[in-house]
N, C-alpha and C positions, 0 to 999 in steps of 0.2 A: 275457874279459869279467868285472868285477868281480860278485861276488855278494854279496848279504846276506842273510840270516837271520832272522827273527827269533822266540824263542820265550819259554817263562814266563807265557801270558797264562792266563786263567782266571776263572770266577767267585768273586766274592770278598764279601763282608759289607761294611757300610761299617765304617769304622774298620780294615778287615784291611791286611795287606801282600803286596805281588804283589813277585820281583824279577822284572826282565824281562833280558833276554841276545839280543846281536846279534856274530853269527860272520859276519868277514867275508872274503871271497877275498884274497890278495892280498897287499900289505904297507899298505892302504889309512890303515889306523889308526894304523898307526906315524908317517905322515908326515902326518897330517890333522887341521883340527880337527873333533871328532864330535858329534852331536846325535843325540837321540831329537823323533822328532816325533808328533803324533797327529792322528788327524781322526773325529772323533765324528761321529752320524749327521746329516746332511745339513746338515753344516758343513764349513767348508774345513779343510785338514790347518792346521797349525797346533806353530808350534815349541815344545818346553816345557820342554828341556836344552839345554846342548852343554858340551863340554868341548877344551880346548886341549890343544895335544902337549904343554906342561910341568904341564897336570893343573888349570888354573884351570877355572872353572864359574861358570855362570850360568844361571839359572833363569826362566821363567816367571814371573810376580807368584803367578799361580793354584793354581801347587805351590811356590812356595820355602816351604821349612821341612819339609815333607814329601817331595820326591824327593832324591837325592842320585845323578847321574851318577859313574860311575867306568870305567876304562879297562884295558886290560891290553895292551899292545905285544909282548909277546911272544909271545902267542894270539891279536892280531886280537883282541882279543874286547873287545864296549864291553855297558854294565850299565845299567839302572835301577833301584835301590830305590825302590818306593813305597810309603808309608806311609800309614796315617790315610785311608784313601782314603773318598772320596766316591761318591756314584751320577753326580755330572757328571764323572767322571774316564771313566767309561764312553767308549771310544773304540776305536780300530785304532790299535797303535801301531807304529810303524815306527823305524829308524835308518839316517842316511848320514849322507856328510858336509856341513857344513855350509855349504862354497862348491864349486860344478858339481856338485852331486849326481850320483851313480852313477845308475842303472836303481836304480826303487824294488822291496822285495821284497814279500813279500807280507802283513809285517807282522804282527801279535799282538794276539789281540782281547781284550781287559779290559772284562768286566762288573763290575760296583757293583752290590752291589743285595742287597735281604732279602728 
C-alpha cells in the first residue's frame, strides 16, 4: 500500500515562507504526475500545484507567483515552496497524485496568521 507523508507545515507570519515536503512509498513519483492540494477549514480540498514527470507546472490562479512545486525522482520526494503567504493560505495541505489518487495521508497543517 502506497504511503504519503506529509510534513514542513507550521505557523507562519504573513508574508513568511513555509517549504512543505511529501515522502512517498513506492516508485509512485517517478512514474506520476504529482500535485499538492489543500483544504482550508470547512471548505473542500481544493488543487493548488501539480507537476508532470518532465518537471512542467501549473498553479492555482490564487498562488501562481508565490508557490513553486518541485520534484525529486530519485527520493520520492515532491516539495512545496510557499512564499509571500497569506492568512487565506491557512489550510491542511496534502500531496498525491494527480489522476486515481492514492490513500490520502494525513497532511500538513499551515497557519497564516499575526
Amino acid at each position: 500500500q502506497v504511503q504519503l507523508v506529509e510534513s514542513g507545515g507550521g505557523l507562519v507570519q504573513p508574508g513568511g515562507s513555509l517549504r512543505l515536503s511529501c515522502a512517498a512509498s513506492g516508485s509512485i513519483v517517478r512514474f506520476n504526475t504529482m500535485a499538492w492540494y489543500r483544504r482550508a477549514p470547512g471548505q473542500e480540498r481544493e488543487l493548488v500545484a501539480r507537476i508532470t514527470i518532465a518537471g512542467a507546472s501549473n498553479y492555482a490562479d490564487s498562488v501562481k507567483g508565490r508557490f513553486t512545486i518541485s520534484r525529486d525522482n530519485a527520493k520520492n520526494m515532491v516539495y512545496l515552496q510557499m512564499n509571500s503567504l497569506k492568512p487565506e493560505d491557512t489550510a491542511v495541505y496534502y500531496c498525491n497524485k494527480l489522476n486515481y489518487p492514492e490513500i490520502w495521508g494525513q497532511g500538513t497543517l499551515v497557519t497564516v496568521s499575526s
